[in-house]
C-alpha positions in Angstrom: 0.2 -11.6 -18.9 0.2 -8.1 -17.9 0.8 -5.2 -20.4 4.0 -4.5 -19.2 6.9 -7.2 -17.5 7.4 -4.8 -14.5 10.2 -7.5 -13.7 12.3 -5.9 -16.3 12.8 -2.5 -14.7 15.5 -1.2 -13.3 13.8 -0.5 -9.8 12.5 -3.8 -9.2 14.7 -6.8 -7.6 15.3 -10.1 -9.0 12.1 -12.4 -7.7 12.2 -16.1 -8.5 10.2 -18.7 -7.1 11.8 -21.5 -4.9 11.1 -25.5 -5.4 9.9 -27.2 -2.1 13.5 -28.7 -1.4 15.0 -25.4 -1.7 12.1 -23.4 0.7 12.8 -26.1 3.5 16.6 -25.8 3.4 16.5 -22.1 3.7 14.2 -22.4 6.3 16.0 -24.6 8.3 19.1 -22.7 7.7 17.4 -19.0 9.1 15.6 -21.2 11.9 11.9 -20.2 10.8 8.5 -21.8 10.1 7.1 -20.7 6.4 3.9 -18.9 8.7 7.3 -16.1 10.1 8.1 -14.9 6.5 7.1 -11.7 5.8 3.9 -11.9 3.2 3.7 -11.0 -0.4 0.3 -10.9 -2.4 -1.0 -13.4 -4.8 -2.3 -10.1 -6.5 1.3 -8.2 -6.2 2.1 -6.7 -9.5 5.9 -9.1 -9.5 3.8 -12.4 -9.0 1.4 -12.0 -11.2 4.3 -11.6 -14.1 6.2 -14.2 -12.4 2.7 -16.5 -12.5 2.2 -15.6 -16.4 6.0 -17.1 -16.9 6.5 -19.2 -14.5 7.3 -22.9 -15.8 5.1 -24.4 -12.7 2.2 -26.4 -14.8 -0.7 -25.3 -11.6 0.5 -21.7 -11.4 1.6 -19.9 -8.5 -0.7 -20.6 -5.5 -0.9 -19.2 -1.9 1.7 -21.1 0.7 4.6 -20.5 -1.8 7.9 -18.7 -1.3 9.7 -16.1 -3.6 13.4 -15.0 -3.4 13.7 -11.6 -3.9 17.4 -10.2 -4.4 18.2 -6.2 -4.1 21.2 -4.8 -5.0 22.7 -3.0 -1.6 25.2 -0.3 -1.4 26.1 -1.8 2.3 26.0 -5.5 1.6 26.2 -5.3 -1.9 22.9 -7.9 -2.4 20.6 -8.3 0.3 18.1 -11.9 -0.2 14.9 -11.8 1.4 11.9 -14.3 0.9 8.2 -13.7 1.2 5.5 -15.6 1.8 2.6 -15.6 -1.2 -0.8 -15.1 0.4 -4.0 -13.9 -0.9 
């Protein structure tokens, strides 16, 4: 695990990771194939935290999808997802 859970700072969103059932609901909901996500390293500074606590037994691998939720002024939470590549 990294020195420091940059996950608990103030500035960084909420990022979980989504079970297959979930990822092919919300696709089918925003009318997109996984490949039109926007892409997120395997390397990023969130995954790797969310890798070293992350309940998933084979670790966070490349093809997976994380929910990231930012607080909004506007829209008062905004809920993107990204695609994990290397």
């Amino acid at each position: 695990m990294p020195a420091f859970n940059i996950l608990n700072h103030e500035m960084v969103p909420e990022h979980r990771l989504l079970g297959d059932k979930e990822v092919e609901k919300i696709l089918k909901k925003i009318g997109i194939t996984r490949e039109q996500l926007p892409k997120i390293k395997l390397s990023d500074p969130a995954i790797r935290v969310l890798e070293a606590t992350s309940a998933h037994k084979e670790g966070i691998r490349e093809g997976m999808i994380v929910e990231i939720k930012r607080k909004s002024k506007t829209a008062d939470q905004f809920t993107a997802y990204r695609l994990i590549t290397r």
